[in-house]
C-alpha positions in Angstrom: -19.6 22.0 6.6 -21.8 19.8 4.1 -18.5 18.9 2.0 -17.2 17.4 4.9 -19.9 15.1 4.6 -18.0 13.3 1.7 -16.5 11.3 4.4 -19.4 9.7 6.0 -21.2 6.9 4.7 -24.5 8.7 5.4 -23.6 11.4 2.8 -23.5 8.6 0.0 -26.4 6.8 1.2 -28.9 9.0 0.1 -28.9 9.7 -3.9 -26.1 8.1 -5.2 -26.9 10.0 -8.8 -27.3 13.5 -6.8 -24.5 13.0 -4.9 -21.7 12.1 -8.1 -23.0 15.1 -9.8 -22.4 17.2 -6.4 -19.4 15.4 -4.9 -16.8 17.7 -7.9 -18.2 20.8 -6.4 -18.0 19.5 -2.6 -14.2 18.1 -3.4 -13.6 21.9 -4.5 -14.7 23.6 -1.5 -12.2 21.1 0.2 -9.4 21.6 -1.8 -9.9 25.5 -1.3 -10.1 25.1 2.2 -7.4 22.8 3.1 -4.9 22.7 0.0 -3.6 26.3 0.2 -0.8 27.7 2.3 -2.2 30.2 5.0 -0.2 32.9 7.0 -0.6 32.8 10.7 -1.9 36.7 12.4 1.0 38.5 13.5 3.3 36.8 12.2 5.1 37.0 8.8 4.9 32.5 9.1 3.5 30.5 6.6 1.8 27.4 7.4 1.8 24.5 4.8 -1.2 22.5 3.4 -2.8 20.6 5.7 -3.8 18.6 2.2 -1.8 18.0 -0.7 -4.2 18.7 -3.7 -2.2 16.5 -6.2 -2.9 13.5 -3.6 -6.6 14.6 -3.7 -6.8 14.5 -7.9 -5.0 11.0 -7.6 -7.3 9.3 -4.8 -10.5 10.7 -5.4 -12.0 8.7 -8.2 -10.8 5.6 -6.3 -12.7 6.9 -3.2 -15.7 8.1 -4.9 -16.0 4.6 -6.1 -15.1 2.6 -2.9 -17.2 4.5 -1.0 -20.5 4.4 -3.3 -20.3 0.7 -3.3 -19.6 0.0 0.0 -22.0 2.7 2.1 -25.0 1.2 2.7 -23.6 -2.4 3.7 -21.3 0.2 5.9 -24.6 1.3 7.3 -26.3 -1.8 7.6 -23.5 -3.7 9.5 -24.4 -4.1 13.8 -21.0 -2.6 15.4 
């Protein structure tokens, strides 16, 4: 459940140092999770990635960066 955090502004908010040397091993969990095919119970069906993990190497530098500069104005702004 905490590498879901990686999505949240609050996650990034805290340590930015701690968090760039944790976010590799919270990206991993992910892609473990949701980059794999799974087989449904019963049944001999295969369901496809809910995540491609080649999308995930391509974007994730580019998010790790967006994000870190832009999460605490995120958190500051009055919505």
């Amino acid at each position: 459940m905490i590498a879901l955090g990686v999505v949240y502004p609050q996650y990034w908010a805290i340590d930015s140092i701690a968090i760039e040397e944790i976010f590799f091993s919270h990206l991993s969990t992910l892609k473990m999770t949701f980059c794999n095919p799974c087989k449904i119970d019963g049944l001999d069906q295969d369901v496809p990635p809910f995540l491609l993990i080649h999308m995930l190497h391509l974007q994730c530098s580019h998010f790790k960066m967006t994000t870190l500069h832009n999460s605490k104005a995120s958190l500051c702004e009055k919505n």
